[in-house]
Biopython code that builds the backbone (N, CA, C, O; Angstrom):
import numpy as np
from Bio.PDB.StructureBuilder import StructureBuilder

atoms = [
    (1, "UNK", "N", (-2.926, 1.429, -18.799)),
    (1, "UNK", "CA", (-4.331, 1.424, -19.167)),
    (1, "UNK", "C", (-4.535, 0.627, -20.446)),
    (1, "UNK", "O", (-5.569, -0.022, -20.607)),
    (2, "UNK", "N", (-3.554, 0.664, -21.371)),
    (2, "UNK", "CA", (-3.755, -0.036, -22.499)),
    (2, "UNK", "C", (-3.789, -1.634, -22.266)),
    (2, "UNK", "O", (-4.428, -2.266, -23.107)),
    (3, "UNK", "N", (-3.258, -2.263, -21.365)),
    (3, "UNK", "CA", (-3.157, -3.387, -21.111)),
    (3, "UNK", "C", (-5.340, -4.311, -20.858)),
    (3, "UNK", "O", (-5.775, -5.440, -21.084)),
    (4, "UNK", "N", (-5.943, -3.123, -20.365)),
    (4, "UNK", "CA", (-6.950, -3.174, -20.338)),
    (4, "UNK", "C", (-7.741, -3.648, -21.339)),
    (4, "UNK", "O", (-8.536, -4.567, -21.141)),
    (5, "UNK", "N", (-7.572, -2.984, -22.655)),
    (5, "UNK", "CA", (-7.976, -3.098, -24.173)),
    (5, "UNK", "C", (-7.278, -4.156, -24.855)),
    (5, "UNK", "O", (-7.616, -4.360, -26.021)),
    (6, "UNK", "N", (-6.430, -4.821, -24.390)),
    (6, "UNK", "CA", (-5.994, -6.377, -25.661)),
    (6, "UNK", "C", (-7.570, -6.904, -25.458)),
    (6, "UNK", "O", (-7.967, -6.490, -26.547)),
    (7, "UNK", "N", (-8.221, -7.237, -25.132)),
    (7, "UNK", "CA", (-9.642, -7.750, -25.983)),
    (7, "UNK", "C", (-10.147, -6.830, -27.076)),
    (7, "UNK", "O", (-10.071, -7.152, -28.261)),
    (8, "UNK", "N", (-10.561, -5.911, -26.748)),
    (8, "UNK", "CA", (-10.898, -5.252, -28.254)),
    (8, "UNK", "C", (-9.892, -5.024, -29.010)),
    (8, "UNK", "O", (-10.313, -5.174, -30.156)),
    (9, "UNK", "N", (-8.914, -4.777, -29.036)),
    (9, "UNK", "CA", (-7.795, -4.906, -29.858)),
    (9, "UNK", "C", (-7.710, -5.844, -30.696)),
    (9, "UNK", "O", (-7.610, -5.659, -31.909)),
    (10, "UNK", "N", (-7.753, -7.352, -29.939)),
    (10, "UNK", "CA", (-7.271, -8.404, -30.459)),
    (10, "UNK", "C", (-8.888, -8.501, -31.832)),
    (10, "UNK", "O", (-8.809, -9.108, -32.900)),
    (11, "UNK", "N", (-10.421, -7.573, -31.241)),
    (11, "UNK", "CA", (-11.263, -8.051, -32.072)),
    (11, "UNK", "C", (-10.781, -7.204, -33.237)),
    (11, "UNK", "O", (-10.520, -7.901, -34.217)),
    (12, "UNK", "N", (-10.657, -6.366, -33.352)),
    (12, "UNK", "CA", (-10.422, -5.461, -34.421)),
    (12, "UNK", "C", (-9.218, -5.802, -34.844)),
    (12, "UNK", "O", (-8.849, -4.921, -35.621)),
    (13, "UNK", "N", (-8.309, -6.733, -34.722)),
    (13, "UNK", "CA", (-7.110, -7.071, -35.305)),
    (13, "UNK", "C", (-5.367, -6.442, -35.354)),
    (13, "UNK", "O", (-4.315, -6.638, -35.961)),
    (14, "UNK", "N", (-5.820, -5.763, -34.499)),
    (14, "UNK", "CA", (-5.249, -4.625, -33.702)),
    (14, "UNK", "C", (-4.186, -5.060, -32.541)),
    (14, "UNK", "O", (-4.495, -5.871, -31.668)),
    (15, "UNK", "N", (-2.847, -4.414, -32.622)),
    (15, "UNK", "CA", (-2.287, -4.887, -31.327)),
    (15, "UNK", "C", (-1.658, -4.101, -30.800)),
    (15, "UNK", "O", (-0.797, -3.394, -31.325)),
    (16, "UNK", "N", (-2.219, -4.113, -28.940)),
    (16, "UNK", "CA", (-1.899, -2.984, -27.985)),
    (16, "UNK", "C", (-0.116, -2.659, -28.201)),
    (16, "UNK", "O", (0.701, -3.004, -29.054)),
    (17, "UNK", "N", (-0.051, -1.889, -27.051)),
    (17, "UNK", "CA", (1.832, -1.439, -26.765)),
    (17, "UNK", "C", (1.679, -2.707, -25.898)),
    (17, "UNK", "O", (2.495, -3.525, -26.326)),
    (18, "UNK", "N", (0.981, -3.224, -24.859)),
    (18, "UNK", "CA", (1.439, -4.297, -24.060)),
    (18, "UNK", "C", (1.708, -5.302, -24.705)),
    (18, "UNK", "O", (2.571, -6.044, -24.237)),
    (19, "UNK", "N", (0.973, -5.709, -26.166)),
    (19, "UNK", "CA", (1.676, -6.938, -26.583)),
    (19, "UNK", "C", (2.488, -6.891, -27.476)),
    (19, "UNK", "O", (2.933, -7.968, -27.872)),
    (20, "UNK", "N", (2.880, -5.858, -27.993)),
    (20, "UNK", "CA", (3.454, -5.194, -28.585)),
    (20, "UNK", "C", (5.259, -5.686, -27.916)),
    (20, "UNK", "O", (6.139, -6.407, -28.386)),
    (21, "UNK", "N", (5.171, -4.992, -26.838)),
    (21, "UNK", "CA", (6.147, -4.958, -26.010)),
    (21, "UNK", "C", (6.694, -6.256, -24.999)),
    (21, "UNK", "O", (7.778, -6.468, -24.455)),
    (22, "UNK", "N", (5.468, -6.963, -25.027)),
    (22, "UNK", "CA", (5.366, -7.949, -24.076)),
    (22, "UNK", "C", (4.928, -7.404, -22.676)),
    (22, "UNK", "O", (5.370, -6.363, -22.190)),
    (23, "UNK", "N", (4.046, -8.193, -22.107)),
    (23, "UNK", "CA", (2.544, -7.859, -21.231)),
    (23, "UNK", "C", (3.563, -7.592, -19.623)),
    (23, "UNK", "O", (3.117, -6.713, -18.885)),
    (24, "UNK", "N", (4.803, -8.303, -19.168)),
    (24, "UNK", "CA", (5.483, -8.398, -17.944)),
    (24, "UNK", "C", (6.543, -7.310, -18.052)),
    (24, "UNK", "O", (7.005, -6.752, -17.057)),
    (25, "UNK", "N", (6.958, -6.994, -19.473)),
    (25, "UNK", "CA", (7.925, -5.815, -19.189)),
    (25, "UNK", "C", (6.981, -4.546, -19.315)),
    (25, "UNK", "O", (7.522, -3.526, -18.888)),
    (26, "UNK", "N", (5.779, -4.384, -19.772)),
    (26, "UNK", "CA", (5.135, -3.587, -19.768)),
    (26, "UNK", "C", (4.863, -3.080, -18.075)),
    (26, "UNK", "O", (5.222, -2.176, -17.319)),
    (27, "UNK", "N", (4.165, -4.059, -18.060)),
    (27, "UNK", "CA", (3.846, -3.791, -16.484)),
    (27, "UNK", "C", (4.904, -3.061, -15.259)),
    (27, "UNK", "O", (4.775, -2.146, -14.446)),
    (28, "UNK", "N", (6.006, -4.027, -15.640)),
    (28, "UNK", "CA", (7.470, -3.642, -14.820)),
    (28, "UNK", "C", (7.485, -1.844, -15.207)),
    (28, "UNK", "O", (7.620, -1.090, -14.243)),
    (29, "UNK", "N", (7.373, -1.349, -16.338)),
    (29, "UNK", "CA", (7.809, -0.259, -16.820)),
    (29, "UNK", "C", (6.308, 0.647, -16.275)),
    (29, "UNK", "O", (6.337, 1.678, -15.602)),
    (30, "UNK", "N", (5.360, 0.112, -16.653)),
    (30, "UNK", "CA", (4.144, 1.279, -15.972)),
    (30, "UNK", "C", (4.547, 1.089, -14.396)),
    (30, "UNK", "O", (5.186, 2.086, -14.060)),
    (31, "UNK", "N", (4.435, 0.367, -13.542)),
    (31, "UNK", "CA", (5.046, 0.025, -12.018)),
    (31, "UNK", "C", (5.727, 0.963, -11.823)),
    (31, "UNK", "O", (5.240, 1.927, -11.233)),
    (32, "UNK", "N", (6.920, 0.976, -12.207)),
    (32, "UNK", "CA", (8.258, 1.834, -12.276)),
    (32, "UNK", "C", (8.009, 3.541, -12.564)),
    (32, "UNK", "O", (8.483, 4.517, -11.982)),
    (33, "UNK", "N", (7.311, 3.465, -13.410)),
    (33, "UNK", "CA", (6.682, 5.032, -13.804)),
    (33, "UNK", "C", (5.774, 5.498, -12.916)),
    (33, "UNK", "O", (5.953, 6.676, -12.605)),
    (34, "UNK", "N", (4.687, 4.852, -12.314)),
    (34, "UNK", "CA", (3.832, 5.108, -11.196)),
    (34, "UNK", "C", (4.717, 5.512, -9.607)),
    (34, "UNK", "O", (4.405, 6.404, -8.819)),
    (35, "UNK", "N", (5.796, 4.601, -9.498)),
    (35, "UNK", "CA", (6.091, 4.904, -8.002)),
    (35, "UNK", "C", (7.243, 6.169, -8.497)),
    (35, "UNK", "O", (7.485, 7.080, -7.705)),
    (36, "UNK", "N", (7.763, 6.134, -9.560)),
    (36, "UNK", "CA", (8.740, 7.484, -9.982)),
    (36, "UNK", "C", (8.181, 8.301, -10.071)),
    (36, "UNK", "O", (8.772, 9.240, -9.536)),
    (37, "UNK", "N", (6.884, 8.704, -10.642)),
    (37, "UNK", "CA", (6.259, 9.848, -10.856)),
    (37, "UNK", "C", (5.559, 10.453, -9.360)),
    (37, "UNK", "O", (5.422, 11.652, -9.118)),
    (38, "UNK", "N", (5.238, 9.542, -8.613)),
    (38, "UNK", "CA", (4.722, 10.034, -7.300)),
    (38, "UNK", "C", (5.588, 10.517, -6.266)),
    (38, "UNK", "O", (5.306, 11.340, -5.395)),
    (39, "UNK", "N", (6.877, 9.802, -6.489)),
    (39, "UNK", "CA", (7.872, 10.327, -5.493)),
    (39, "UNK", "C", (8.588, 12.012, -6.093)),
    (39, "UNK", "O", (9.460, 12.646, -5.499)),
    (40, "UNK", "N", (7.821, 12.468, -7.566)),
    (40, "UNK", "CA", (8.745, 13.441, -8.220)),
    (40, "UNK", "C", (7.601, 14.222, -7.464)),
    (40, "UNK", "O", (7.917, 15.410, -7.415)),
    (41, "UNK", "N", (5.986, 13.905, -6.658)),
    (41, "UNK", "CA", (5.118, 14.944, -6.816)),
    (41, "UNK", "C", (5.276, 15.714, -5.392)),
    (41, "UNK", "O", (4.584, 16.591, -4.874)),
    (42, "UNK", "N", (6.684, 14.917, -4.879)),
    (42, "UNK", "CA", (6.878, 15.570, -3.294)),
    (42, "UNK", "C", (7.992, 16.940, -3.920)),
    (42, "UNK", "O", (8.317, 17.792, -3.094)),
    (43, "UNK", "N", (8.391, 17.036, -5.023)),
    (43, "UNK", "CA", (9.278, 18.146, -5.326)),
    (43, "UNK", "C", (8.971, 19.900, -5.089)),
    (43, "UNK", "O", (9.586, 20.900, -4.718)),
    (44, "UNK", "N", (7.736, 19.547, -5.522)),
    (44, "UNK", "CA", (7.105, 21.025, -5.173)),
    (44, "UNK", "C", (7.136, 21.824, -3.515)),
    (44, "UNK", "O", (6.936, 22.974, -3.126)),
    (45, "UNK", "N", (7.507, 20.491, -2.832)),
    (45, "UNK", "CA", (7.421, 20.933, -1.186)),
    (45, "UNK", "C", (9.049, 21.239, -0.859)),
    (45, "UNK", "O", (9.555, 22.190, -0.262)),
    (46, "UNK", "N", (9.620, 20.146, -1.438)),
    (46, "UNK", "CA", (10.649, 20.194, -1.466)),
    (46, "UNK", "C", (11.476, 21.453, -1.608)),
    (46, "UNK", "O", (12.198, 21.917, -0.725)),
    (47, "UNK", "N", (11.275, 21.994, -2.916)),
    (47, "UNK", "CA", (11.517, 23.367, -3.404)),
    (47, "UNK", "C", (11.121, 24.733, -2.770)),
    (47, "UNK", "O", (11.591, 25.823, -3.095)),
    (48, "UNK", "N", (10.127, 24.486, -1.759)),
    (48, "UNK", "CA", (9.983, 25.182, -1.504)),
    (48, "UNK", "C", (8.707, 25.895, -1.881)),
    (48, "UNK", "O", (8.644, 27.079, -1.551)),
    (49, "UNK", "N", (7.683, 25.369, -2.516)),
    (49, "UNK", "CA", (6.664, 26.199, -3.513)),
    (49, "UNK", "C", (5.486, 26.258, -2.899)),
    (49, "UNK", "O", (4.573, 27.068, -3.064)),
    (50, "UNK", "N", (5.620, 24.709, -1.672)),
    (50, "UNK", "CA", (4.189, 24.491, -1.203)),
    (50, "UNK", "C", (4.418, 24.017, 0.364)),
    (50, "UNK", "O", (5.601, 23.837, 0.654)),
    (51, "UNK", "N", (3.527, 23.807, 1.336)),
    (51, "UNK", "CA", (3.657, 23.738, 2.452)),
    (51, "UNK", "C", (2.964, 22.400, 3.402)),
    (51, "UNK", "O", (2.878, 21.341, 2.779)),
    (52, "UNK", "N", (2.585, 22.392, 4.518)),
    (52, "UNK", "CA", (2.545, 21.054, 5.298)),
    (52, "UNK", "C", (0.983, 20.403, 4.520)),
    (52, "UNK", "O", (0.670, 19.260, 4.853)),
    (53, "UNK", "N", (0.424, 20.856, 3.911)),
    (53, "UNK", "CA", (-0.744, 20.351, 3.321)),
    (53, "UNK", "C", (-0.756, 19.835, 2.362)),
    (53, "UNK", "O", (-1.759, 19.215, 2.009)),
    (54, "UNK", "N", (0.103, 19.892, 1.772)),
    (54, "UNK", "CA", (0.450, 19.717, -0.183)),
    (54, "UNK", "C", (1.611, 18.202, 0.541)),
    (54, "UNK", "O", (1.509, 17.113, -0.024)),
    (55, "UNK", "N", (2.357, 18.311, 1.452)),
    (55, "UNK", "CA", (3.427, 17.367, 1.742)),
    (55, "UNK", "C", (2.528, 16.393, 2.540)),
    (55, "UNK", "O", (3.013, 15.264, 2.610)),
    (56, "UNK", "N", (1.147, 16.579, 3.257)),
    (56, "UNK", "CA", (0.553, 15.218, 3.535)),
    (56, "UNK", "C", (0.011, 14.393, 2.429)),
    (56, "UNK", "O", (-0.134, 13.171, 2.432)),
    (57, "UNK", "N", (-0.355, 15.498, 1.185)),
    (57, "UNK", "CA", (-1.323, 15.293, 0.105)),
    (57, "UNK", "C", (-0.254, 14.061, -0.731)),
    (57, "UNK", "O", (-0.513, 12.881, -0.969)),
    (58, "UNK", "N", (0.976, 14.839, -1.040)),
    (58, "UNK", "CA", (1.979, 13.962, -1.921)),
    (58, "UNK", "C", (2.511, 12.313, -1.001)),
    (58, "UNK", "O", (2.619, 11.168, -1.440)),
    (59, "UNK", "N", (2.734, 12.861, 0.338)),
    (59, "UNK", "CA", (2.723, 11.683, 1.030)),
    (59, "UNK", "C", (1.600, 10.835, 0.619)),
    (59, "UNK", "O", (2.065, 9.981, -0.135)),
    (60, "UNK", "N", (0.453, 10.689, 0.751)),
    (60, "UNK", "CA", (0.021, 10.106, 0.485)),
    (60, "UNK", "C", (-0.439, 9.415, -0.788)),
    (60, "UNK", "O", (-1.030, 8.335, -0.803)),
    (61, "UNK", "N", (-0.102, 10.163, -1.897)),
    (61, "UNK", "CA", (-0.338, 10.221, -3.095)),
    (61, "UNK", "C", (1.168, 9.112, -3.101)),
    (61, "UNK", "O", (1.036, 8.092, -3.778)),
    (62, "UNK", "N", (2.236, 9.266, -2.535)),
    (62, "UNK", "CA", (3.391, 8.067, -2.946)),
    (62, "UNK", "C", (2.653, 6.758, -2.654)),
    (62, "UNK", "O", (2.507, 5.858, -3.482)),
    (63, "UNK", "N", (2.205, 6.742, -1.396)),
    (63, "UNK", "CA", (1.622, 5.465, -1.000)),
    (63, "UNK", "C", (0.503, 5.043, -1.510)),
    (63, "UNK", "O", (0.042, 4.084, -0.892)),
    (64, "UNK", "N", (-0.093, 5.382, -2.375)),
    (64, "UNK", "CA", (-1.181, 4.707, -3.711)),
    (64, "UNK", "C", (-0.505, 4.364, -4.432)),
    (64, "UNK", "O", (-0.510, 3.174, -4.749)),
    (65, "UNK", "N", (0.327, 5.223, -4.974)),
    (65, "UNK", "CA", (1.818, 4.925, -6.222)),
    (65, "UNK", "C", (2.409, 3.576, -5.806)),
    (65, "UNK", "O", (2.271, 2.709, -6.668)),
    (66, "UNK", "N", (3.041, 3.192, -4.675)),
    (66, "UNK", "CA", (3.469, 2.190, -4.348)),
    (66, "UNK", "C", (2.019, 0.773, -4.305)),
    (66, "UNK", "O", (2.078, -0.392, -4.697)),
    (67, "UNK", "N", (1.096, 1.387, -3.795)),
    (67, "UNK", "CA", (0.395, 0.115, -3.210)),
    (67, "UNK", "C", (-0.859, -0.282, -4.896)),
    (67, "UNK", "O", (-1.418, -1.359, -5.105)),
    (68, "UNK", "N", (-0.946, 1.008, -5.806)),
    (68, "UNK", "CA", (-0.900, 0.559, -7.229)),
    (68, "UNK", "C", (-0.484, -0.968, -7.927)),
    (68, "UNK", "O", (-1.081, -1.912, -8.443)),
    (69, "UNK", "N", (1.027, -0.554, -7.578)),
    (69, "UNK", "CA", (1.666, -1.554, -8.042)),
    (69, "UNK", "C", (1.573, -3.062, -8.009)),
    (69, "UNK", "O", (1.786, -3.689, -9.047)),
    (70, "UNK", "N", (1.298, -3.624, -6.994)),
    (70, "UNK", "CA", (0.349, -4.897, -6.151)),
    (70, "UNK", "C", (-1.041, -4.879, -7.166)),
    (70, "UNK", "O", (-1.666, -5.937, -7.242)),
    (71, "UNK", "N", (-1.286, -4.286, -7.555)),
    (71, "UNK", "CA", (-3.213, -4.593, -8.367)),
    (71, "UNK", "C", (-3.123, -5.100, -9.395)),
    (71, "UNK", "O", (-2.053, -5.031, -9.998)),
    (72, "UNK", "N", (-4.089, -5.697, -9.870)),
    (72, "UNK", "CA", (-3.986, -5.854, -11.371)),
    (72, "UNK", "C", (-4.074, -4.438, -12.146)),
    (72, "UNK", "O", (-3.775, -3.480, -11.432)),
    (73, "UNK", "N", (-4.410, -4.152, -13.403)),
    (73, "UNK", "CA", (-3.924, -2.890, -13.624)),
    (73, "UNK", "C", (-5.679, -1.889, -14.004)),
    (73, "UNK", "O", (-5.750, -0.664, -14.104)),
    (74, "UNK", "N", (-6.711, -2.741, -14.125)),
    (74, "UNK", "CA", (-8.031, -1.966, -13.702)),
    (74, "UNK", "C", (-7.985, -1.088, -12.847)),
    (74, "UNK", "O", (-8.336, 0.061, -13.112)),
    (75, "UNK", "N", (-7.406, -1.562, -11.278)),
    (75, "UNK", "CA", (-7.594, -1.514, -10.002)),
    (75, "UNK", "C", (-6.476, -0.419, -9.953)),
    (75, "UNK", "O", (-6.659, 0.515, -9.173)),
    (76, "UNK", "N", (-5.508, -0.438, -10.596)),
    (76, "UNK", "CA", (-4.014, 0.486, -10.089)),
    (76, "UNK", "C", (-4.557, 1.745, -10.876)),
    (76, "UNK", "O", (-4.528, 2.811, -10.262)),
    (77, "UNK", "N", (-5.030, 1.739, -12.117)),
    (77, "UNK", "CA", (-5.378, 2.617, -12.396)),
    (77, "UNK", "C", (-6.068, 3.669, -11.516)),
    (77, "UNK", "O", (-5.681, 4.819, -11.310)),
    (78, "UNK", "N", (-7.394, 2.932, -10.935)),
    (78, "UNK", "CA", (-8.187, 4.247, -9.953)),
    (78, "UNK", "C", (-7.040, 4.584, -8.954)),
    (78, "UNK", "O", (-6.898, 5.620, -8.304)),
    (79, "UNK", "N", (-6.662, 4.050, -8.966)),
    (79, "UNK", "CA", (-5.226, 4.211, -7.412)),
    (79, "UNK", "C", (-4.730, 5.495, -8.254)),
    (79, "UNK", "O", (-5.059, 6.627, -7.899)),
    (80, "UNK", "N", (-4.099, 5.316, -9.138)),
    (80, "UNK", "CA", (-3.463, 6.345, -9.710)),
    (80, "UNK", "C", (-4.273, 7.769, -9.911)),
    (80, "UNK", "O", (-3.992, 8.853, -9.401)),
    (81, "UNK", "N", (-5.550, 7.394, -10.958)),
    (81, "UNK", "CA", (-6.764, 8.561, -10.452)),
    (81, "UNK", "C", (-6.604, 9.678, -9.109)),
    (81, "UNK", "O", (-6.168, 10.829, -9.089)),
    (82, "UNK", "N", (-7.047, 8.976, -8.234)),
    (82, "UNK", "CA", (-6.947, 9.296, -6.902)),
    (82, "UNK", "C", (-5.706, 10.189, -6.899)),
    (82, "UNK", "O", (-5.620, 11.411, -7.026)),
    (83, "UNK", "N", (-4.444, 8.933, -6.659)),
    (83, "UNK", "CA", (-3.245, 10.105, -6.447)),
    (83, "UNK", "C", (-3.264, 11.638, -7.522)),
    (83, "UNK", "O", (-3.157, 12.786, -7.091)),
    (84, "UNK", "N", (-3.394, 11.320, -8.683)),
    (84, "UNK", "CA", (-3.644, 12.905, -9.045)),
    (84, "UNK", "C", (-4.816, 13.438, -8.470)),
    (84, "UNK", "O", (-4.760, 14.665, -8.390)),
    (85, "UNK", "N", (-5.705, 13.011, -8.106)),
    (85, "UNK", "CA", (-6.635, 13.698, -7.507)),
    (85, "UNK", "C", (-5.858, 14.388, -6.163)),
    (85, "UNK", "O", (-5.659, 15.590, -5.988)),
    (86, "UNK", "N", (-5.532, 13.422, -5.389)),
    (86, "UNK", "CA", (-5.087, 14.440, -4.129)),
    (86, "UNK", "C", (-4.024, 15.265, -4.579)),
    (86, "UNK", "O", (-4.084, 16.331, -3.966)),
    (87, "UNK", "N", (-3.369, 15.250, -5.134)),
    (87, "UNK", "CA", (-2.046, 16.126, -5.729)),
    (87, "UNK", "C", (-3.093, 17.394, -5.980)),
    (87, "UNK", "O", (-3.027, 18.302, -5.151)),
    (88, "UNK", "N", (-3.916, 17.503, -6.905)),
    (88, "UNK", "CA", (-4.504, 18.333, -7.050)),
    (88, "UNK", "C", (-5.590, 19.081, -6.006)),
    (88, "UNK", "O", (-5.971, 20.236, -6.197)),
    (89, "UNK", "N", (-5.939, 18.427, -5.111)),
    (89, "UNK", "CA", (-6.742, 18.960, -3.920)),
    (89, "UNK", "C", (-5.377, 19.397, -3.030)),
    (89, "UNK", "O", (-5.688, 20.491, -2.557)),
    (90, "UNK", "N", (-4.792, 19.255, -2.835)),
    (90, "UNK", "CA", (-3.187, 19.226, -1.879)),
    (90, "UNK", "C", (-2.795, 20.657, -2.531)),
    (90, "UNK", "O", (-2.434, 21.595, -1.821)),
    (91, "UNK", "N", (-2.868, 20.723, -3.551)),
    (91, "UNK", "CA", (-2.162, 22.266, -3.970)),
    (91, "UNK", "C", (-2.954, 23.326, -3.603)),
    (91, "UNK", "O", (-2.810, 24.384, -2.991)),
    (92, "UNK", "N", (-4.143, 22.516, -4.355)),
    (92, "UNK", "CA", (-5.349, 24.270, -4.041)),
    (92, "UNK", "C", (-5.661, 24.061, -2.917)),
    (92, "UNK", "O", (-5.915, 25.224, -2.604)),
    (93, "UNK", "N", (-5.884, 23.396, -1.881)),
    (93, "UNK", "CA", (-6.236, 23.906, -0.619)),
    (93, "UNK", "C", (-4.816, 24.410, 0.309)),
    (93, "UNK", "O", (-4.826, 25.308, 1.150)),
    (94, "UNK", "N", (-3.599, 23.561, -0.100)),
    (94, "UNK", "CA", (-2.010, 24.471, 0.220)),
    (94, "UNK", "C", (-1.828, 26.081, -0.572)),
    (94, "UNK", "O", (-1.012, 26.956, -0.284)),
    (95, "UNK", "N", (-2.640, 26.093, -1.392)),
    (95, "UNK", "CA", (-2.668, 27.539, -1.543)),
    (95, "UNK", "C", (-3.962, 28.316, -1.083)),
    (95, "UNK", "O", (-3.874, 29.511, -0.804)),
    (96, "UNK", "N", (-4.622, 27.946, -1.039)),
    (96, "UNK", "CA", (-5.809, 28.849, -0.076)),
    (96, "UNK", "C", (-5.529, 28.749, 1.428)),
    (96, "UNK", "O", (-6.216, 29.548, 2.065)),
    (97, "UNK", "N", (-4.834, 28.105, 2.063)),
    (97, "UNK", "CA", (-4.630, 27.973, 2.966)),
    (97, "UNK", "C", (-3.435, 29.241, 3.704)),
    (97, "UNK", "O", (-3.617, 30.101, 4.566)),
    (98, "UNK", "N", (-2.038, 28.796, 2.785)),
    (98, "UNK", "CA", (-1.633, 29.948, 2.549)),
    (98, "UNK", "C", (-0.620, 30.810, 2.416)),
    (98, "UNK", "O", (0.371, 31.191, 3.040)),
    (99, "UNK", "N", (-1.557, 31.124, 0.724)),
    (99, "UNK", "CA", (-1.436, 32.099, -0.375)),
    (99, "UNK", "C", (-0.313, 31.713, -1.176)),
    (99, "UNK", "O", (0.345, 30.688, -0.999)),
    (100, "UNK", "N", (-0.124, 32.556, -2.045)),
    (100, "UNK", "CA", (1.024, 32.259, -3.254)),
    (100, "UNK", "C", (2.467, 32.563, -2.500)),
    (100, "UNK", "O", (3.525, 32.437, -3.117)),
]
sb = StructureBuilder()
sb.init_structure("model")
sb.init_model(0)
sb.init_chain("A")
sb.init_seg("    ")
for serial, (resi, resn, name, xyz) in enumerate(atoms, 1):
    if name == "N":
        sb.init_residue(resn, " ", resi, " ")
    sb.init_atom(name, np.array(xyz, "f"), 0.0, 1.0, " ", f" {name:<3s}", serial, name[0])
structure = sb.get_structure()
């Protein structure tokens, strides 16, 4: 998300972590964190905690994680949005569905 803000940054004299770091390893490293973190959100099914609703939810939540990655990073962002969004609709309706 910070990659977003090098314009106001650069007005205020200010410099992001992306340029900071350089703008291509940045990216490589948010990329990398997006499809790692989505593949960790199938663990809960995995373990045992949650059931076939929560495992379509995370399924699908990998495949934003992955298809994120392809965007510029405006665009990957809502991708990412989303995937926590369904992660979070995926649990509470895998638990109303049913129970603890």
């Amino acid at each position: 998300k910070d990659i977003r803000d090098i314009k106001g940054d650069r007005q205020s004299h200010g410099k992001s972590i992306a340029e900071y770091s350089g703008k291509k390893w940045f990216l490589r490293l948010a990329r990398f964190i997006a499809v790692v973190a989505g593949v960790v959100s199938i663990l809960p099914f995995v373990l045992g905690y949650c059931k076939q609703i929560y495992l379509a939810a995370s399924i699908i939540a990998i495949l934003l994680a992955v298809l994120s990655t392809r965007k510029e990073p405006s665009i990957a962002i809502r991708y990412i949005y989303l995937e926590v969004f369904l992660i979070t609709a995926g649990s509470a309706v895998d638990l109303m569905v049913y129970g603890p």
